[in-house]
Phi, psi and omega in degrees: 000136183253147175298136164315125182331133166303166201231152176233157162353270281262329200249027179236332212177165185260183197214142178272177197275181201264029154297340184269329184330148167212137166280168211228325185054063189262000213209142170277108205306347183266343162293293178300321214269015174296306197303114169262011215017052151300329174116310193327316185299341186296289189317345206246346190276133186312311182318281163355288182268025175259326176256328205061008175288116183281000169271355168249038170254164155357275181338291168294340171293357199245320158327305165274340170305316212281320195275313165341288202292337192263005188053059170261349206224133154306116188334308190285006194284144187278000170274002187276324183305312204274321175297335222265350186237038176263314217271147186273002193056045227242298189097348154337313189306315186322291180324316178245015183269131193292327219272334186096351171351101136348047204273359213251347156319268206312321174310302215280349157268356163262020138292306226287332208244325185279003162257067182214157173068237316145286197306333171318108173286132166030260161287000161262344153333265171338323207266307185317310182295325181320299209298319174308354201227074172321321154323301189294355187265322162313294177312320195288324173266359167256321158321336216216349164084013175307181182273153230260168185266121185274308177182218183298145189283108160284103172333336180278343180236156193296176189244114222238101179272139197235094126040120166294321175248344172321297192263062114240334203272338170228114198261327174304327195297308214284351172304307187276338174285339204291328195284356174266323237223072170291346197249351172291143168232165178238118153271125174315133145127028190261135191283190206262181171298304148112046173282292172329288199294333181295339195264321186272026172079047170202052176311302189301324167314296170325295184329293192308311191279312128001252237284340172303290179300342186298282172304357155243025156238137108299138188102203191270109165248137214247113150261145177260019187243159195281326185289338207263293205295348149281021157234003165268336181289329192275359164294278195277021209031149199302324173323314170286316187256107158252134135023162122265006192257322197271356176275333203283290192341292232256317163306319181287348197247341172293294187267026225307337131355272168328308199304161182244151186300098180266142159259163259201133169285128164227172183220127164059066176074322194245133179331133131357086188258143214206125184226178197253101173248117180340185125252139183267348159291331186265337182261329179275327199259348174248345182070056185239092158238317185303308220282338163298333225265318182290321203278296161358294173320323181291325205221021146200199175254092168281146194258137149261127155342092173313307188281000179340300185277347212265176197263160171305309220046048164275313190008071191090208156291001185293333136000275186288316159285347136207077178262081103267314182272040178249297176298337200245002162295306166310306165347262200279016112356269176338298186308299192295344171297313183278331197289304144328331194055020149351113165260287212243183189208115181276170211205121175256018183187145191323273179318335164298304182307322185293291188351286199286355189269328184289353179253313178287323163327275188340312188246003148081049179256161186281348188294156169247126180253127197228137162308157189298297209304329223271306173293328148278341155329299151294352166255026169282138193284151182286000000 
């Protein structure tokens, strides 16, 4: 792969003379300055090859972080506004990048500052507050049939994390694990992650709402959704926080036991083709490829993606705050999804699950999306 052409400023924003700079220090420098602008990061980013525009790349985002922070740009410039809620934070860039780049760090301080105050959009507002009211998120999951909160958390058993929007908007998922993890308990009074707010310009908050839920699970906590368990490992270190997918694996292959007897899916007689849509947060940023892909594997003929590893463009709130490049992100997925003969097509995370039920919808496709536990869970004997 070859670098991408050099850029010059000019083409991420408009720039103030330099009489005006004043530095801002909004950005932590040693993050920034990792960034050589190699290019690399242009093939690989979703925006990017949607547009060929270089302010929708990694590159022009650093580019602009870089001219903000050094007070080349007015806080307030609308390409800045406008890019800090373009990029899908997917992380991907991450992966191939030679410097080692932080971006999905460096996304959420240039959120924490140009999303504040007036400048917030809306809907991600609203959701930041939503998430805070713990009651309503527990009523909201009892109301909706999740699996029920057993009490006080025991340290000796893994923990079962129930979703802030998982158990109401899909109540089955956390239902369907207590029948893999039966030795699992759901502890009561658990608050959001605090995933949400890191992505929506409220890292510090985020933090604080982490290290809460970290302390009413003491111990192993199991999520089903991919964005909530990579931004809790990465608070509370991965040792502590897993996947289901990389924990059911990593148990089953320890114990074999433990596995419950599964049976190989068919449809209309012939084995089950079951293709993979990443989380992009559980593959770029925790590094989790294999073990959906084994578990799959167990109990029907998976198909891989060309778009597998590529983001939904659900990411978050990004749907709702720019669904023209969400659908258009998505698209070939779909295709490949019909191109495929997809019976079902899995999913590791709430918004990913909405994302892909709303595009199969859309294009009138026969897959059906189902969470991974939602799929093994049917091949469990009758």
């Amino acid at each position: 792969m070859t670098a991408a052409p050099e850029h010059s400023d000019a083409e991420a924003g408009s720039t103030l003379t330099d009489s005006a700079l004043k530095p801002r220090g909004i950005f932590d420098p040693d993050l920034l300055a990792a960034c050589i602008s190699c290019g690399f990061c242009l093939p690989v980013c979703p925006t990017y090859a949607q547009t060929k525009a270089e302010a929708d790349s990694p590159r022009g985002r650093i580019t602009l972080m870089r001219a903000l922070d050094e007070g080349r740009l007015d806080v307030d410039d609308s390409t800045l506004q406008e890019q800090a809620g373009r990029c899908l934070g997917c992380r991907r860039c991450e992966t191939v990048c030679p410097a080692g780049v932080k971006y999905g760090e460096l996304l959420e301080q240039w959120r924490d500052h140009q999303w504040r105050g007036r400048h917030t959009p809306p809907v991600a507002a609203a959701l930041r507050a939503g998430v805070r009211v713990t009651p309503a998120l527990t009523a909201g999951g009892l109301v909706r049939g999740a699996a029920r909160p057993t009490g006080a958390a025991d340290p000796q058993r893994p923990h079962l994390m129930l979703g802030c929007l998982e158990r109401s908007l899909f109540p089955k998922v956390s239902k369907a694990v207590l029948k893999f993890l039966p030795d699992a308990d759901v502890p009561a009074g658990q608050g959001c992650c605090g995933a949400l707010h890191a992505h929506n310009g409220g890292s510090v908050e985020a933090a604080e709402m982490a290290q809460r839920l970290g302390a009413t699970m003491p111990g192993t906590i199991v999520s089903t959704s991919g964005g909530c368990a990579a931004y809790l490992a990465h608070q509370l270190g991965h040792e502590r926080v897993k996947e289901i997918s990389e924990f059911l694996l990593a148990r089953w292959e320890a114990d074999p036991g433990s596995m419950p007897s599964l049976r190989r899916l068919t449809v209309d007689g012939r084995p089950a083709r079951v293709g993979l849509k990443d989380s992009c947060q559980l593959r770029n940023g925790l590094g989790v490829i294999q073990p959906p892909r084994a578990l799959i594997a167990k109990v029907a003929d998976y198909v891989e993606l060309p778009s597998a590893g590529v983001c939904c463009g659900g990411a978050g709130t990004y749907s709702m705050l720019q669904p023209e490049m969400s659908k258009a992100v998505l698209d070939p997925t779909l295709v490949q999804a019909r191109e495929a003969d997809l019976d079902y097509l899995v999913a590791l995370n709430v918004v990913c699950t909405r994302q892909l039920q709303a595009g199969v919808k859309r294009a009138r496709l026969r897959v059906k999306v189902v969470h991974l536990v939602e799929l093994l869970e049917l091949a469990l004997p009758d």
